[in-house]
C-alpha positions in Angstrom: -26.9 -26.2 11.2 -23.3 -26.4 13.6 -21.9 -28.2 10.9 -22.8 -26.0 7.7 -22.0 -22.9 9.8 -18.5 -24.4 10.3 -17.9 -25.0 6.9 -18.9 -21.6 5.6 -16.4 -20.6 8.5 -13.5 -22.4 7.2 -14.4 -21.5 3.5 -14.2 -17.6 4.7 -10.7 -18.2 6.5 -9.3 -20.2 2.9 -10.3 -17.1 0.9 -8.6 -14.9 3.3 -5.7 -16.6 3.6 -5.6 -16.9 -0.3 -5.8 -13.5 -0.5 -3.3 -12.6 2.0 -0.8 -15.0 -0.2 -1.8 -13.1 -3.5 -1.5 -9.5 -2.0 2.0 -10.7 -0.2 3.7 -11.9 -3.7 2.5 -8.8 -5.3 4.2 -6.5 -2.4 6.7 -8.2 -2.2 7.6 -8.1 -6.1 6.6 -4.6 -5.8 9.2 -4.0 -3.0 12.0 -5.8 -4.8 11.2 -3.6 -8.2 11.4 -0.5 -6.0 14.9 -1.7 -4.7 16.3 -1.8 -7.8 14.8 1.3 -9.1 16.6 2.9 -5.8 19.6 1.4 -6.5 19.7 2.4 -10.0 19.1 5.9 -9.2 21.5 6.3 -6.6 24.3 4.8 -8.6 23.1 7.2 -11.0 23.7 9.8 -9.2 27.0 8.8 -7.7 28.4 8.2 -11.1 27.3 11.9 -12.2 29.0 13.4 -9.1 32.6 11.7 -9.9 32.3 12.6 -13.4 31.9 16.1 -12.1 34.4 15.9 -9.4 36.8 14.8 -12.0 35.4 17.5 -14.7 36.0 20.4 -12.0 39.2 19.0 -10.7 41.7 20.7 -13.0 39.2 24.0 -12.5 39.1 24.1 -9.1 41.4 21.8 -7.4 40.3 18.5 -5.5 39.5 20.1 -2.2 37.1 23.0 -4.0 35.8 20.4 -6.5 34.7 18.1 -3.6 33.3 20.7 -2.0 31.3 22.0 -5.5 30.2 18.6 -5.6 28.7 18.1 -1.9 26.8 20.7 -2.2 25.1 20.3 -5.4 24.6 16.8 -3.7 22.7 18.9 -0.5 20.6 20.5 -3.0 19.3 17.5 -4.7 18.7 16.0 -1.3 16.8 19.3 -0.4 15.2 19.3 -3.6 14.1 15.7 -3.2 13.0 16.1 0.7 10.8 19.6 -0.4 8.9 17.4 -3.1 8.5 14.2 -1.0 7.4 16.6 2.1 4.7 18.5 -0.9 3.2 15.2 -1.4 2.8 14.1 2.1 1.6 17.7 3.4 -1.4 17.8 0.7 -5.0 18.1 1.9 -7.3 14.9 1.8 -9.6 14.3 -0.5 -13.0 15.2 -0.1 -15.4 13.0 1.4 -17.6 10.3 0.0 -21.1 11.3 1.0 -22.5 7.8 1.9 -19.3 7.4 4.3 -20.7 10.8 6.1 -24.3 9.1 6.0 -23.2 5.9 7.9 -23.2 7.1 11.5 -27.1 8.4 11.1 -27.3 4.7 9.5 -26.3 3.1 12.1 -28.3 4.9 14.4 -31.1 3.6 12.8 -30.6 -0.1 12.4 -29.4 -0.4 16.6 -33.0 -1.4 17.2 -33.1 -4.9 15.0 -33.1 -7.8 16.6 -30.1 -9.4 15.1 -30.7 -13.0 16.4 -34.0 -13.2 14.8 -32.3 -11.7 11.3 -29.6 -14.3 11.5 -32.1 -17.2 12.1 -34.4 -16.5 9.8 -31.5 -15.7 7.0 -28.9 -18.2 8.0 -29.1 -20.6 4.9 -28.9 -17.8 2.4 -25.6 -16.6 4.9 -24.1 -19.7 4.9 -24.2 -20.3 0.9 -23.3 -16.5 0.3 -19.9 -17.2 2.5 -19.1 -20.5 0.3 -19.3 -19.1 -2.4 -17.4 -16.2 -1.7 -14.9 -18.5 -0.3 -15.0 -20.7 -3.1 -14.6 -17.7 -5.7 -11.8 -16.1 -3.6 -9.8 -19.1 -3.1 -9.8 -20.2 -6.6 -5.8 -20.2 -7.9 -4.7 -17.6 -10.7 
């Protein structure tokens, strides 16, 4: 019984270690696409305020166009900030009713015996945490 509740054990730790290896490549290829998306947009928008710096320079003069220019560059900041801060500030979604049912749940189930449940179930357990093991540790 020690040694199959080892090995279901170690087959639990491999799958979540697997997964953990999975959902770190995927982050970080996510992170390094959202780099270059950032870096993109902010050359974007560097590019577009000397292109206007040098449109409003014979206008205006260099001091006045520089001036133009950092402030249009406040407002898209502002503009930016007030949409980011929108999305951050918005209410949370309802919630799920079987997530408001758990605590009267788990009020209920405190009185079983959970030494006799895991002795009486421990093969089925065991097997069930291989298998998940062996299904989540499987390579892609």
């Amino acid at each position: 019984m020690e040694s199959l509740l080892r090995l279901a054990l170690v087959a639990a730790t491999g799958a979540g270690i697997g997964g953990l290896e999975r959902t770190g490549r995927r982050l970080a290829i996510s992170a390094a696409a959202l780099l270059a998306v950032a870096l993109v947009v902010v050359a974007a928008i560097c590019w577009f305020a000397a292109a206007a710096w040098y449109a409003l320079l014979p206008e205006v003069g260099p001091a006045w166009a520089a001036l133009i220019i950092g402030l249009a560059l406040v407002l898209v900041a502002a503009l930016i900030w007030a949409i980011a801060e929108r999305r951050h500030r918005r209410p949370p979604p309802p919630s799920a009713g079987i997530l408001d049912a758990l605590p009267r749940a788990a009020a209920q189930i405190t009185d079983i015996d959970l030494g006799r449940v895991l002795e009486k179930n421990a093969g089925s357990i065991i097997l069930a945490a291989f298998a998940a093991g062996m299904f989540l540790n499987r390579r892609r």
